[in-house]
C-alpha positions in Angstrom: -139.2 -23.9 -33.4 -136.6 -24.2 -36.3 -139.2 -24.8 -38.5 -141.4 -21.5 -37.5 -138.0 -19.2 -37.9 -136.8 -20.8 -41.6 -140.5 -20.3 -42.6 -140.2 -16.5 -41.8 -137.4 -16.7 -44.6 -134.6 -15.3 -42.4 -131.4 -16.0 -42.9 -129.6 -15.5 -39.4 -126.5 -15.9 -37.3 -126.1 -17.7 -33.7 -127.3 -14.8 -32.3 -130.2 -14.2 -33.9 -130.3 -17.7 -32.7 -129.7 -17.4 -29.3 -131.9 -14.4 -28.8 -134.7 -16.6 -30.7 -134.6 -19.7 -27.6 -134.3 -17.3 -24.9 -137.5 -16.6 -25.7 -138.8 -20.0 -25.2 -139.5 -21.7 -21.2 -137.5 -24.0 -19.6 -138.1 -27.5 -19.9 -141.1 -28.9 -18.5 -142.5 -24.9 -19.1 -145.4 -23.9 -21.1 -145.0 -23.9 -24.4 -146.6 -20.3 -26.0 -145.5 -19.3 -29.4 -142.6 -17.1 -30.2 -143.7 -13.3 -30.2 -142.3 -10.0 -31.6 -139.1 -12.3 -33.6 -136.4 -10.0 -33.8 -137.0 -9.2 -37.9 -135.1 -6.0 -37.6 -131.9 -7.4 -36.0 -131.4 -10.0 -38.8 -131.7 -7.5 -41.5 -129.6 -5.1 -40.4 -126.7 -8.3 -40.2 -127.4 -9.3 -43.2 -126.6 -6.1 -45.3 -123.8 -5.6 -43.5 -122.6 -9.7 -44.3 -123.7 -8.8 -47.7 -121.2 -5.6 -48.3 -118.6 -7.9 -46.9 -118.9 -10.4 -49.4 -119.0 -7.7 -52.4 -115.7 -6.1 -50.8 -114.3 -9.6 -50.8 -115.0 -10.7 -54.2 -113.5 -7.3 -55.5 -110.1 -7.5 -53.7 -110.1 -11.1 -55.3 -110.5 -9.6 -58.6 -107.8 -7.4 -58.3 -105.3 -9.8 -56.3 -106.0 -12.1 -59.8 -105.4 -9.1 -61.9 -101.8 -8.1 -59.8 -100.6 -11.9 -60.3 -101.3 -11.8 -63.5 -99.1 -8.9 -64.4 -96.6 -9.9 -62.1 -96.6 -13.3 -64.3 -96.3 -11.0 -67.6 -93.3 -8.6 -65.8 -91.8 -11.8 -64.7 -91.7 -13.3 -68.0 -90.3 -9.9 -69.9 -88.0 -10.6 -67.1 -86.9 -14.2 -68.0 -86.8 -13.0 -71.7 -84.4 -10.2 -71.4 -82.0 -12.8 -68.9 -82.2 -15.1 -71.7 -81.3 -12.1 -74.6 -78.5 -11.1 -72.1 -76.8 -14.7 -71.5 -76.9 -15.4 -75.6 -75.3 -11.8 -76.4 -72.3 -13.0 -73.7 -72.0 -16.3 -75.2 -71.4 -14.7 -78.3 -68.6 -12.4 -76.8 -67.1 -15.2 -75.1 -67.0 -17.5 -78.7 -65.8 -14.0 -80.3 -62.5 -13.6 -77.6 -59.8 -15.6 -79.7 -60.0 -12.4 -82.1 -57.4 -11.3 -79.3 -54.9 -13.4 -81.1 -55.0 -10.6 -83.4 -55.0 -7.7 -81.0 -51.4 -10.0 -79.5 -49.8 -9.8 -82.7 -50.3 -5.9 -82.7 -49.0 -5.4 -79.2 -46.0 -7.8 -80.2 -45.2 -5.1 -82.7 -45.9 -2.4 -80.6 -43.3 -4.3 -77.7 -40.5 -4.4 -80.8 -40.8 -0.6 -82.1 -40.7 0.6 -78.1 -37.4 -1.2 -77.2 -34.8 0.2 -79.3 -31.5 1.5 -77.5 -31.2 5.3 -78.4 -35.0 5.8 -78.1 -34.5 4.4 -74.4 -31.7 6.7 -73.8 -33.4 10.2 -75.0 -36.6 8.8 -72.8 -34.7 7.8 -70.0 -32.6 11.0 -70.2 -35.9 13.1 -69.3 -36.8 10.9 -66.7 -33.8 11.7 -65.0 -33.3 15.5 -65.5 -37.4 15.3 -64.2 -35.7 13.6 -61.1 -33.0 16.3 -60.9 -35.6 19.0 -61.4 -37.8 17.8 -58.2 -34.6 18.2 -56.4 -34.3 21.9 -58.3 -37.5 22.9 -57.3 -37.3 21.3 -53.6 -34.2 22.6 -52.9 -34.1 26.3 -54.4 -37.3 26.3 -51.6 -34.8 25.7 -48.6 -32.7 28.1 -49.8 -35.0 31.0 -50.1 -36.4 30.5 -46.8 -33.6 30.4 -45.7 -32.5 33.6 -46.8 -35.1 35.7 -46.4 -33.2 38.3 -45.1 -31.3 38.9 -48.5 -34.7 37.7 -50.5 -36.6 40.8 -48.6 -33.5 42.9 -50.1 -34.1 41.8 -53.8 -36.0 44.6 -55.2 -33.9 47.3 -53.8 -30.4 45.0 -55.0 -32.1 45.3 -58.7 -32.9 49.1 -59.2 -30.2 50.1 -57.6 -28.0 47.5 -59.1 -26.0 46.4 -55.6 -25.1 43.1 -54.4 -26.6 41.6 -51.9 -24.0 42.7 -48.9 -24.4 46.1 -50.3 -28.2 45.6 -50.6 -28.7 44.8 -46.5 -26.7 47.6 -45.6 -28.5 50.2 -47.6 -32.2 48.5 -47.1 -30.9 48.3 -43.3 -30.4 52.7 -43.0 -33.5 52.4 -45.1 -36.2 50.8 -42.9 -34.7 53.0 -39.8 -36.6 55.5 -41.5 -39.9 53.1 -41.4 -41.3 53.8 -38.4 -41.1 58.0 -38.7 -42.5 58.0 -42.1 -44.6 54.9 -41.6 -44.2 53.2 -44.8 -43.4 50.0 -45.6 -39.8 48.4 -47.5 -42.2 48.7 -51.2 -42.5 52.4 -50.6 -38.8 53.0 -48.8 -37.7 51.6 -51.8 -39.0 53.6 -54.6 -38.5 56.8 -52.7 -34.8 56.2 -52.6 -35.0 55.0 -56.3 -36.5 58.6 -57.3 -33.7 60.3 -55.4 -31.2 58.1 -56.9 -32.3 59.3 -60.1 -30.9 63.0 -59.2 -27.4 61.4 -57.8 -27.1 58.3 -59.3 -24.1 56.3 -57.7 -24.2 58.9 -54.7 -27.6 57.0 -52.9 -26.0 54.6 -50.5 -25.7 52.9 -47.0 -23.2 55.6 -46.0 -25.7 58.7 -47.7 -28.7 57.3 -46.4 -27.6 57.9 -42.8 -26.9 61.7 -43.1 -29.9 64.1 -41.8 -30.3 65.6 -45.2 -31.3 62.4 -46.7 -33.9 61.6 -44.0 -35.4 65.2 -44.9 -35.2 64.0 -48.5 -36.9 61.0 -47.7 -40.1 62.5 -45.9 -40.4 65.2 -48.8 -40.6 62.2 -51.1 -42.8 60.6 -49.0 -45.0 63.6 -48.4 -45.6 64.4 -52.1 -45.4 60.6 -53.9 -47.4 59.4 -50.8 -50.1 62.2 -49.1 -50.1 64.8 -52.1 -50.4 61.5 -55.0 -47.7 63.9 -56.7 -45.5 61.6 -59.8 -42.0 60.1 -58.8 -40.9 62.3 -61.7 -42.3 65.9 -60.5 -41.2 64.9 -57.1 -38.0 64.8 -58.5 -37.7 67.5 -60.3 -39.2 69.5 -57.3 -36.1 67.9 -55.1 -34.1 69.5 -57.5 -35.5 72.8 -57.5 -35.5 72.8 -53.7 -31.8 71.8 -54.0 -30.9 74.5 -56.6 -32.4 77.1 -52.8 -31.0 75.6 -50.8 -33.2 73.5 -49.6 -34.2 70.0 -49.0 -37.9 68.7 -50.5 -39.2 68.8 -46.8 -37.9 72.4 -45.9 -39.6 74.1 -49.0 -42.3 72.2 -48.5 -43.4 74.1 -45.1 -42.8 77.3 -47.4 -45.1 75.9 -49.9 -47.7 75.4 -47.3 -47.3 78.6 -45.4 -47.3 80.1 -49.1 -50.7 78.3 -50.3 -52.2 79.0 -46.9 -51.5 83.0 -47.3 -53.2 82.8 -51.1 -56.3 81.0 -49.5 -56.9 83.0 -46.8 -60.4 84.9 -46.3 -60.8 88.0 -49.0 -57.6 87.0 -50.5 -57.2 86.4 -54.6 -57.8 82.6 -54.3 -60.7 82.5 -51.1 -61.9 79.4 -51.0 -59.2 77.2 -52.8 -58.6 74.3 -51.3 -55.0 75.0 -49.3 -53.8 71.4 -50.2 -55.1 71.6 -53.7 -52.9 74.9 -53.7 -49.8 72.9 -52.5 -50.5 69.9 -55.1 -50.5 72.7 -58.0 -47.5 74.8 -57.0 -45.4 71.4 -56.4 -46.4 70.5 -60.1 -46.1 73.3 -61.7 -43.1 74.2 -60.4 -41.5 70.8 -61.0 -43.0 71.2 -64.5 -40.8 73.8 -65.5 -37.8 73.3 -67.2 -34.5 73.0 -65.3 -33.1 77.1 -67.0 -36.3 78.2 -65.6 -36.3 76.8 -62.7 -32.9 78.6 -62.0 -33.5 81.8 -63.5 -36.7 82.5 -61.1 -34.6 80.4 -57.7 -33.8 83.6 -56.5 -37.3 84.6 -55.3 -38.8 81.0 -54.5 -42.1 82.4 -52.8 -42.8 84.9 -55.9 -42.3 81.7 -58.5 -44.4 79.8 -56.3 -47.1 82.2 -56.2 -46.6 83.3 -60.0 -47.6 80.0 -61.1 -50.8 80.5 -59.6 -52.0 83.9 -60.6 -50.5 82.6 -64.4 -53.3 80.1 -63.8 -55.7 83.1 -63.3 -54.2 84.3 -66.4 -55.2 82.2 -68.3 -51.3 81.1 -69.0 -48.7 79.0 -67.3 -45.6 80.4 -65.8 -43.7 79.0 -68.8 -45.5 81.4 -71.0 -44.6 84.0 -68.8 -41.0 83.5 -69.4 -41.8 83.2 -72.9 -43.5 86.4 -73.2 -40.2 87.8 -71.3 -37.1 86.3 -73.8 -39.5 87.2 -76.8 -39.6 91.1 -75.4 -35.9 90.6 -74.3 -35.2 90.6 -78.2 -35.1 94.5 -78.3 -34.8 95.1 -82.0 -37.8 93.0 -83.1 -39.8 93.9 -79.8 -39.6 97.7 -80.5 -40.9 96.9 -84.0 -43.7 95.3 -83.1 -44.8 97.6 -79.5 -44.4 100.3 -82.6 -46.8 98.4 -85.3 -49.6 98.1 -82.7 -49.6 101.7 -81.6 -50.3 102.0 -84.7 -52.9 99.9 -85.6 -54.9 100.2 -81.7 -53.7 103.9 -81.1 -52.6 103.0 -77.9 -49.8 103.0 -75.7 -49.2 100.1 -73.4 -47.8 101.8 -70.2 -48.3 100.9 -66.3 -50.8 102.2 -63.9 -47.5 104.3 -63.1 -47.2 105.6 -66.5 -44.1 104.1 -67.6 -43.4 101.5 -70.1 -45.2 97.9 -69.1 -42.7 96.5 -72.3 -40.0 97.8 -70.1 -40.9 96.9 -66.8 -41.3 93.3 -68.2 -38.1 93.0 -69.1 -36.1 94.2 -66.1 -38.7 91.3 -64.4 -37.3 88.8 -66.6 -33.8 89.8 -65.9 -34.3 89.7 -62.5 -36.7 86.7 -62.4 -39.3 88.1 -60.3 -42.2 85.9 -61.5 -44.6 88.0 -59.9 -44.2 91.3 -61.3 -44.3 89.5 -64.5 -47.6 88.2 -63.8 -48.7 91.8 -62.6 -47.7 93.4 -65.7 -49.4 91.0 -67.9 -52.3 91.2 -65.7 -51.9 95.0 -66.3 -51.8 94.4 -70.2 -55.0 92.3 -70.2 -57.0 94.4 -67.9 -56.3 97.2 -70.1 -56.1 96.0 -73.6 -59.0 93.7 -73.5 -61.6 95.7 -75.4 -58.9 96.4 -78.0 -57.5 93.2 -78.7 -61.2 91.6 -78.5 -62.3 93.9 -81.4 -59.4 94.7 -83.2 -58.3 91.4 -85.3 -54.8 93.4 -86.9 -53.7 94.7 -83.0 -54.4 91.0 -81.9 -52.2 89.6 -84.0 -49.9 92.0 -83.7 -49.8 92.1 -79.8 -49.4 88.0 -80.1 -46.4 89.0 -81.9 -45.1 91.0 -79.8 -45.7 89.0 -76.6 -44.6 85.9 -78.0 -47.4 84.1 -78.2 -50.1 82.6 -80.5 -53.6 84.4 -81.0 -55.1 81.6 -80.3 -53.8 81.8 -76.5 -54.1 85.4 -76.6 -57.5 84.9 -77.2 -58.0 82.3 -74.6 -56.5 84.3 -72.4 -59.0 87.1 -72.8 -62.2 85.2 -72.2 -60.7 83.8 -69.3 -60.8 87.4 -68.0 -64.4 87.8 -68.8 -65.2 84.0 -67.2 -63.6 85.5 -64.3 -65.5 88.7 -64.0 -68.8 86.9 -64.4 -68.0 85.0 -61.5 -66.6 87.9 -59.2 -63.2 87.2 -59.7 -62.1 89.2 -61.7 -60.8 92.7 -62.2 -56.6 93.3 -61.4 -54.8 91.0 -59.8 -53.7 92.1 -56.5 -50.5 90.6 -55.8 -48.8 90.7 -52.1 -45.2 89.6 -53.2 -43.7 91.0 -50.2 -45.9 88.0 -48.0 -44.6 85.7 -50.3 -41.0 86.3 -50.3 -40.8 86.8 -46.2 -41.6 83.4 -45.9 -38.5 82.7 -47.4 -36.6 84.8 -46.0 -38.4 83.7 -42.1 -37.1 80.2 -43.4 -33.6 81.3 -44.1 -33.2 83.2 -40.7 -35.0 80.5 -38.8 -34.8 77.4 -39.8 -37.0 74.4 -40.6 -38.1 72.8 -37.4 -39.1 69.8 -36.0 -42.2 70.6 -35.3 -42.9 72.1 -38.4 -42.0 69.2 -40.7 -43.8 66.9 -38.7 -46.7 69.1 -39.5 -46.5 68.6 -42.7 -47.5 64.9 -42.1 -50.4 65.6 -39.4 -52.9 67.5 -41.7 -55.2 67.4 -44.6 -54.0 63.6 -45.8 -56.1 62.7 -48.7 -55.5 59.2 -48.6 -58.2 56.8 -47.5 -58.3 54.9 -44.2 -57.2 51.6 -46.0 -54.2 53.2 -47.8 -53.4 54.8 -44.3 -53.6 51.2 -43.0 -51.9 49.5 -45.3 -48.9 52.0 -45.3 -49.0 51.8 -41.3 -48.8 48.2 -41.0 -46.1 47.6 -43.9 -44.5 50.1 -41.7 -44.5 47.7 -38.6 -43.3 45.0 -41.0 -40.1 46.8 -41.7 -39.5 48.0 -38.8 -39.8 44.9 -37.2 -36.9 43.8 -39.9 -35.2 47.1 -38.6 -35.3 45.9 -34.6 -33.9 42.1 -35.1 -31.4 42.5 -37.5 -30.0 45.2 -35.5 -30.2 42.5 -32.1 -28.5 40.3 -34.9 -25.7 42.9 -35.9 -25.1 43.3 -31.9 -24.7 39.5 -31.0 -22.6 39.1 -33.9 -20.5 42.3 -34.4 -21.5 41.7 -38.1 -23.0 44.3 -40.6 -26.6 43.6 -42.3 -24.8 42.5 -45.4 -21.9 40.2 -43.3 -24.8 38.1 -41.6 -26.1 37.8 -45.3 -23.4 36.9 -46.6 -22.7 34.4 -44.1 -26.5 33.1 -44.0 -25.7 32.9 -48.4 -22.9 30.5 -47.7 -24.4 28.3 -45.6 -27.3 28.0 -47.8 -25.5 27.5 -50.5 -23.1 25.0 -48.6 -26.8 23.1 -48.0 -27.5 23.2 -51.8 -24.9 21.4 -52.5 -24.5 18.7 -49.9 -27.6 17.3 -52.1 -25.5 16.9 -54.9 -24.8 13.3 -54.4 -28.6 12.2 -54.5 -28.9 14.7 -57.5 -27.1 13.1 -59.5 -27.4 9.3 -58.4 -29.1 8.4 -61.5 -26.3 9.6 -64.0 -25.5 6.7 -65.8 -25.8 6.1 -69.1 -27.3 2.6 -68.3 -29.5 3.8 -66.1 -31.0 6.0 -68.9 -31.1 3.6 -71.4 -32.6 1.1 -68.9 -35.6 3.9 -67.7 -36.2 5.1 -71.0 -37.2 1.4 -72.2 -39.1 0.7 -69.5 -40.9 4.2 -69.5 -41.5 3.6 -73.9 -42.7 -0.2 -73.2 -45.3 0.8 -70.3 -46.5 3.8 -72.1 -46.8 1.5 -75.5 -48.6 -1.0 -74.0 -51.1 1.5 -71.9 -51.8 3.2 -74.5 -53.0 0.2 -76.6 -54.3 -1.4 -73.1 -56.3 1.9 -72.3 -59.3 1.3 -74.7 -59.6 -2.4 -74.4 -59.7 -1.5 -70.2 -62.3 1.3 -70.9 -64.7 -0.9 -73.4 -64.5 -3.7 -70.4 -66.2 -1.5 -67.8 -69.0 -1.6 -69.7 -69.4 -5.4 -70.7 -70.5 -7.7 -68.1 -68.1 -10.3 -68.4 -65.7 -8.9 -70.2 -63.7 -7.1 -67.8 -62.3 -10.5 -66.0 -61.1 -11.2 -68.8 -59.2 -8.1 -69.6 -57.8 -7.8 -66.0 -56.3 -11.2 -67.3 -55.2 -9.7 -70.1 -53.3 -6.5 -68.8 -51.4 -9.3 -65.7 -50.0 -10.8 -68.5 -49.1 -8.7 -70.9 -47.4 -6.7 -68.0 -45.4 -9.8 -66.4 -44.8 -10.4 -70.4 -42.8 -6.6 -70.0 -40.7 -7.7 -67.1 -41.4 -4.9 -65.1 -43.8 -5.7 -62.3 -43.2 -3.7 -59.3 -45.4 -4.5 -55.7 -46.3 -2.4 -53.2 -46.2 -5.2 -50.6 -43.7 -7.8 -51.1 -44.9 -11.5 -51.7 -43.4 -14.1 -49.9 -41.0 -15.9 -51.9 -38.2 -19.1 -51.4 -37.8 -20.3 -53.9 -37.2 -19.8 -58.1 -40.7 -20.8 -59.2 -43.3 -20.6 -56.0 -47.1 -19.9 -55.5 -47.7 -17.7 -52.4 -50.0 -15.6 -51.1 -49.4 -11.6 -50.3 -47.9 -11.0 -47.1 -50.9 -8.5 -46.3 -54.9 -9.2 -46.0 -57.8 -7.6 -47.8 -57.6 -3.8 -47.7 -53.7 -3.3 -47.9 -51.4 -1.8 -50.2 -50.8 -4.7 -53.0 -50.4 -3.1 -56.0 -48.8 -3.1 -59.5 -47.5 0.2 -60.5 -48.0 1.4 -63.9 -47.1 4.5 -65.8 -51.0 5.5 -65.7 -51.8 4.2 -62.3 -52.1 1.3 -60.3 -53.7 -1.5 -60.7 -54.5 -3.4 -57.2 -55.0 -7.2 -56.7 -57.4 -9.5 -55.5 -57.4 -10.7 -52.0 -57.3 -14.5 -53.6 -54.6 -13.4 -56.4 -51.6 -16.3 -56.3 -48.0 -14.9 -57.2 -46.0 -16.8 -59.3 -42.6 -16.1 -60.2 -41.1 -16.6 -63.7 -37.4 -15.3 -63.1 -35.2 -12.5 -61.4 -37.4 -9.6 -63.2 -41.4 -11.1 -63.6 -44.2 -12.5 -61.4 -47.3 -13.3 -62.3 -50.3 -12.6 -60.2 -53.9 -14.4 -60.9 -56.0 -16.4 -58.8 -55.6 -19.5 -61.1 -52.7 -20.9 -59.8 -52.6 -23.7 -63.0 -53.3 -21.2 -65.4 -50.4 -19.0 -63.3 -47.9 -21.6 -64.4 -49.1 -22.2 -68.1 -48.8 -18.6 -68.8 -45.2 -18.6 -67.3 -43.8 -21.0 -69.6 -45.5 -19.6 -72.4 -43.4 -16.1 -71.6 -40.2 -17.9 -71.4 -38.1 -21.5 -72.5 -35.9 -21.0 -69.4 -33.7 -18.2 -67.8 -32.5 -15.8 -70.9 -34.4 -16.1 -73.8 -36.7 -14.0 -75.1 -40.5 -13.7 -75.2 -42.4 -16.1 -77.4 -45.9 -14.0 -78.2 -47.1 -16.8 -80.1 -47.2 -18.7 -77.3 -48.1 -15.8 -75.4 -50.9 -15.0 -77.4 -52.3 -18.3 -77.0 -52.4 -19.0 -73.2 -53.8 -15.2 -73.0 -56.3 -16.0 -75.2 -56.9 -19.3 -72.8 -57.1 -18.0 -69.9 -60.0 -15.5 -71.7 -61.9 -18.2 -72.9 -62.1 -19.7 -69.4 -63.5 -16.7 -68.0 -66.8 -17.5 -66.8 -69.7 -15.1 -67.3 -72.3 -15.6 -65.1 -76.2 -13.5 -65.1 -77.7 -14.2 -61.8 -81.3 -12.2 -60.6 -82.0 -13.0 -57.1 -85.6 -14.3 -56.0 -88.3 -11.8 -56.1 -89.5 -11.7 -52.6 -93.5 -11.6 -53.8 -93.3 -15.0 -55.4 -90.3 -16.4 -53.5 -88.3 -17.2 -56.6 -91.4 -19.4 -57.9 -92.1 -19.0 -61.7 -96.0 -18.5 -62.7 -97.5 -19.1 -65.7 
């Protein structure tokens, strides 16, 4: 049987096998040949075994080719360790150079310990000291006077002290809650009235009802009409010089600006607040003599200034135009000279003499019949004076003016026609002066100055906000000082004064720990310490920055910086070491993690969990984990109790304890080869 299936040529597996004696009898059967072998089966298994065997030798080939650059990488590897541990046995054979670097820092050491060089350092350490207590202290006591710190401002521009100050800021934020500003805005309001009466504006003033009404004009222009501290002023004078307070002819104004505005009136459409805004300024604009001279008819001035404005002109010019025709000899002349040269007359719609009639306005100082007249004088003489270059100049003569705003003037007329508003101004003074005279008889209510308030504010709703809530803010300084003033039967400037004294009583009880440190000794003592730990950092500093960056190295510089700092004598610990005796090896009373530290002027250096503390005497330890070389470098510092350094000596157990630094490369195992070498 085996010899009829390997003559086929098949190659097959056990069960091609097994199929092939199925089909054989039993023992003691009849033997018949084998028929229809199973030639497809085998050949089908044995492509399949031979992809196997090609996918098998090809991850061979590439296993072979991974080790061997793995072999290469591993040698690089070795090569580069090898470059590495020769460059640091070269810095190791290279560290007694720091002999040389010792005999610098021993002349560094000398130049930082002189006497008067201590002092002047140690004299800036301590004011520093003082000034932490300055700055610490002057805190407390402005908190705790806030009271007379929320004063300040008005104390300064008003020049008070600060009993005077609480009083007057006191009447002052009573006011808050009405006009519903805050103290920034109380403030300035008084200042612009204490302008007018300077010396006058007071505690005692600020209570009377005239002042309040003062106040809320102030407040109405500076604040709702965006109107200068200095025109307000000047307007509170005018109003004054009636009469008046701000607040009072303020409702005039508006009653007067609202009458000019109205429907098929001179100014229809003008914006009623505008109206207000430009008589306020203009008014306040004037000079002081004409403010007085036209006083007596407040609503005419007020509305003069506006129809001037239509003129072309300013109610100044007006008056101008009124003391220039007030000079009669040279007026005359010159009315004279330009009837001549136009041919005309200047007379009235009434037929008598508008030169005249002008000046009995002045006199009297009715601003509008002024305006009418020159109005009048326009209207009429326009086509003249627009041709006529010798009558221009002439009539700018005799109205005291210049051409040039005798010329403006005119094509502000014609500007005005083209838009309809032309033609003679149509004046309605007796409107205008009964509102004054309703005023007079009646009175300023209430109701009507809080109207003043309740309308037409141009400010926006975060301005309005702002204002209202400063207002709380004072007011709320208003409420409990007053509770304050009850419980204690004080004034706002006694419970200052008495807060100012304790305070001040506090300030001082610190003086003791201020000036703990004032000893000359003490300077001198500082200042040398300070100079020799800011020497020796800054020559330290490089060498500590150059050994982050050497493997090896940096041991042996912490080495370095422990000793020359014990060297120093100025070691200070974080966590005291345990100590009983004048020359004994401990460890730190704390573990791993904890405080231990030396403190230097550029930091702190901490300590390793095995460091060893050794002392040397009363003012040096020494901290390393070498407890020999801990006891080598201590008798290099010092002979014995009182003598000086010896750096030589110094130098060479620094430079020792260096050289015994060990540098060590290590790679750990590579996990592919488990730390066998190849190749």
């Amino acid at each position: 049987m085996f010899e009829y299936l390997f003559k086929k040529g098949h190659v097959i597996n056990h069960k091609s096998l097994i199929y092939q004696l199925k089909q054989y009898p039993r023992i003691g059967a009849k033997k018949n040949p084998v028929k229809d072998t199973p030639d497809a089966v085998s050949a089908e298994s044995t492509d399949a075994l031979a992809d196997a065997n090609k996918k098998y030798v090809l991850q061979q080939e590439a296993l072979a080719k991974s080790n061997a650059n793995a072999q290469i990488s591993y040698k690089s590897l070795n090569a580069l360790i090898k470059e590495q541990a020769s460059f640091v046995e070269r810095l190791t054979k290279s560290l007694p150079s720091v002999a040389t670097i010792m005999t610098s820092l021993h002349a560094v050491v000398k130049e930082a310990t002189s006497a008067n060089q201590g002092f002047s350092r140690g004299l800036g350490l301590i004011i520093a000291q003082q000034q932490q207590y300055h700055a610490g202290i002057l805190e407390q006591v402005k908190a705790n006077t806030y009271l007379e710190e929320s004063n300040k401002d008005i104390a300064t521009s008003f020049g008070l002290n600060r009993s005077a100050a609480a009083d007057f800021m006191h009447e002052l934020r009573s006011q808050a809650k009405k006009l519903d500003i805050g103290d920034e805005k109380l403030g300035t309001y008084a200042g612009t009235l204490d302008g007018l009466a300077r010396g006058f504006i007071n505690s005692t003033t600020a209570a009377k009802p005239a002042f309040k009404e003062m106040m809320l004009g102030q407040t109405i222009m500076q604040n709702l009409l965006g109107i200068s501290a200095e025109e307000a002023a000047s307007f509170e004078s005018f109003s004054s010089g009636i009469g008046k307070t701000s607040a009072e002819n303020l409702v005039g104004i508006k009653r007067i600006a609202a009458e000019m505005t109205k429907a098929g009136g001179d100014f229809s459409g003008v914006n009623p607040l505008q109206m207000q805004k430009d008589i306020i300024t203009d008014i306040s604009g004037l000079t002081a003599d004409i403010q007085i001279q036209y006083s007596r008819y407040p609503g005419k001035l007020a509305a003069a200034t506006q129809y001037a404005k239509k003129l072309g002109m300013s109610m100044e010019d007006l008056h101008k135009t009124g003391e220039s025709l007030l000079n009669i000899e040279s007026s005359i002349g010159a009315e004279l000279e330009y009837q001549l040269l136009s041919g005309r007359k200047l007379l009235t719609n009434q037929g008598t003499s508008l030169t005249n009639e002008y000046r009995m306005a002045t006199v009297k100082g009715d601003a509008i019949k002024q305006a009418e007249l020159m109005s009048t004088f326009l209207e009429k003489e326009g086509h003249t004076l627009k041709n006529n270059m010798y009558a221009r100049k002439k009539a700018a003569e005799l109205f005291g003016t210049t051409e040039i705003a005798l010329a403006k003037s005119i094509q502000k007329q014609e500007l005005l026609n083209k838009l309809g508003a032309g033609g003679l101004v149509k004046l309605h003074a007796g409107n205008m002066d009964k509102v004054y005279e309703d005023l007079a008889k009646q009175g300023v209510s209430p109701g009507d100055i809080e109207a003043l308030k309740e309308k037409d504010d141009p400010r926006s709703t975060d301005q309005i906000a702002n204002d209202h809530l400063s207002a709380i803010e004072a007011n709320t300084k208003y409420k409990l000082t007053g509770k304050q003033m009850e419980a204690t039967g004080k004034t706002a400037g006694g419970i200052v004064e008495d807060t100012s004294k304790a305070a001040l009583a506090l300030a001082k009880a610190y003086d003791p720990l201020i000036q703990m440190f004032d000893s000359k000794a003490v300077a001198v003592t500082l200042g040398k310490v300070a100079t020799l730990s800011g020497a020796i950092s800054v020559a330290n500093t490089p060498l500590s920055a150059l050994s982050n960056n050497i493997p090896g190295v940096k041991t042996a510089v912490e080495k370095l910086t422990t000793a020359i700092t014990a060297a120093a004598g100025f070691s200070i610990f974080g966590g005291k070491p345990k100590s009983n005796s004048s020359n004994t090896t401990t460890t730190p009373t704390t573990g791993p993690g904890h405080n231990d530290a030396l403190i230097m002027n550029d930091g702190i250096v901490k300590f390793n969990k095995s460091d060893k503390f050794t002392k040397v005497n009363d003012s040096t330890m020494i901290a390393g984990t070498n407890v020999d070389g801990n006891k080598k470098l201590a008798k290099a510092i010092t002979h014995g109790p009182g003598t000086s350094i010896d750096y030589n000596r110094l130098s060479t157990a620094i430079v020792s304890a260096m050289k015994s630094a060990q540098f060590v490369a290590t790679i750990k195992p590579d996990l592919l080869f488990k730390g066998n070498k190849y190749g």
